[in-house]
GUVEX-225950 format. One record per residue (C-alpha): residue number from 1; residue in three letters; x negated, y negated, z negated. Coordinates in pm, whole numbers, plus 32768, in hexadecimal, padded with zeros to 4 digits. Layout:
N
k/r/u/v/w
NUM/ALA/X/Y/Z
...
# end
This chain:
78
k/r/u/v/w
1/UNK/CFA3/0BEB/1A8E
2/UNK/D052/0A9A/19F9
3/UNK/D1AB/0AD7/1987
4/UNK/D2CD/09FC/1A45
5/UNK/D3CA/097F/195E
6/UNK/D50F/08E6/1A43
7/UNK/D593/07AC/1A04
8/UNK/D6F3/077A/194F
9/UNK/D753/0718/1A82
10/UNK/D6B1/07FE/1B61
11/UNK/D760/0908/1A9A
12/UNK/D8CB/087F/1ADB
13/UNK/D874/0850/1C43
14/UNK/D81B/09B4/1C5F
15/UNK/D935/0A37/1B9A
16/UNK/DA25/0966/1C63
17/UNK/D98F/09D4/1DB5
18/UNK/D9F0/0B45/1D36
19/UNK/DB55/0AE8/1D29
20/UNK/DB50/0A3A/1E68
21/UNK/DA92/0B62/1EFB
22/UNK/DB73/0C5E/1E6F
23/UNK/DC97/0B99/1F2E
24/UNK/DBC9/0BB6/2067
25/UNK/DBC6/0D47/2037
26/UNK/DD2D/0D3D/2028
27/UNK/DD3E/0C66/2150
28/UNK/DDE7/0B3D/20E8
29/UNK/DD47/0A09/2170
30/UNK/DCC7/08C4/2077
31/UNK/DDFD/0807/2133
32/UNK/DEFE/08C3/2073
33/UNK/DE4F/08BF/1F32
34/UNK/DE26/073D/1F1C
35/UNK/DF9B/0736/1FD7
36/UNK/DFF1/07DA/1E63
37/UNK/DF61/0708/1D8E
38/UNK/DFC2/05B9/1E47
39/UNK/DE9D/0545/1E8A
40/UNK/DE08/04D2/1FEA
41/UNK/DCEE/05AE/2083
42/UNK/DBCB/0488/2069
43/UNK/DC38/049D/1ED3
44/UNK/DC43/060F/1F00
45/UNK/DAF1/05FB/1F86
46/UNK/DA59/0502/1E67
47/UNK/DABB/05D3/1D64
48/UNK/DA2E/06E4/1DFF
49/UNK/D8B4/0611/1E0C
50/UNK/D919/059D/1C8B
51/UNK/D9D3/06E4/1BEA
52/UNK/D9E7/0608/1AB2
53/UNK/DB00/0569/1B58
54/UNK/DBD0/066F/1B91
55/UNK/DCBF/0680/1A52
56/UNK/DCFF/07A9/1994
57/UNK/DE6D/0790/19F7
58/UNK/DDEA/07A1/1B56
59/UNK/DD25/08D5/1B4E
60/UNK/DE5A/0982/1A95
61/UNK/DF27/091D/1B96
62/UNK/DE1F/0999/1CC3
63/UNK/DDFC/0ABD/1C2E
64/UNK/DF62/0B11/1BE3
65/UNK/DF90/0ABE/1D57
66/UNK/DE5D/0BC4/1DBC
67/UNK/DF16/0CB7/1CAD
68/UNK/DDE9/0CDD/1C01
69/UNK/DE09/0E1B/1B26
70/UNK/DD98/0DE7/19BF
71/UNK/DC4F/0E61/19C0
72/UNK/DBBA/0DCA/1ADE
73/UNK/DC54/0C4C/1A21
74/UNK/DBC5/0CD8/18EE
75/UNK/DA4D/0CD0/19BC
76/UNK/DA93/0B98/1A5A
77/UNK/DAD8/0AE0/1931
78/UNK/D9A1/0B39/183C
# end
């Protein structure tokens, strides 16, 4: 069988989708995540169709907002 090799982008899309889902587990909802970083929801939604939009700043900040412990930011961010 071929090996698949992602995309660069592929890979942050996927790696962002795990912090959004891990929000979703807690329950919070996508409106008070893009209510925290000041953004609107259609921007909220773009960067979540481009991850390379999303600033490092901005996953920081999500994920301080989720209360990410260490080693789950430590798996998001490789």
């Amino acid at each position: 069988m071929p090996t698949v090799f992602l995309t660069k982008n592929q890979k942050r899309k996927a790696e962002v989708q795990k912090i959004i889902n891990y929000a979703k587990a807690d329950g919070i909802q996508k409106k008070e995540m893009y209510k925290r970083l000041g953004i609107s929801s259609s921007a909220f939604a773009q960067k979540q169709n481009d991850p390379g939009t999303f600033t490092l700043e901005e996953l920081w900040e999500l994920m301080d907002f989720l209360h990410t412990p260490e080693e789950r930011r430590i798996d998001t961010v490789k």
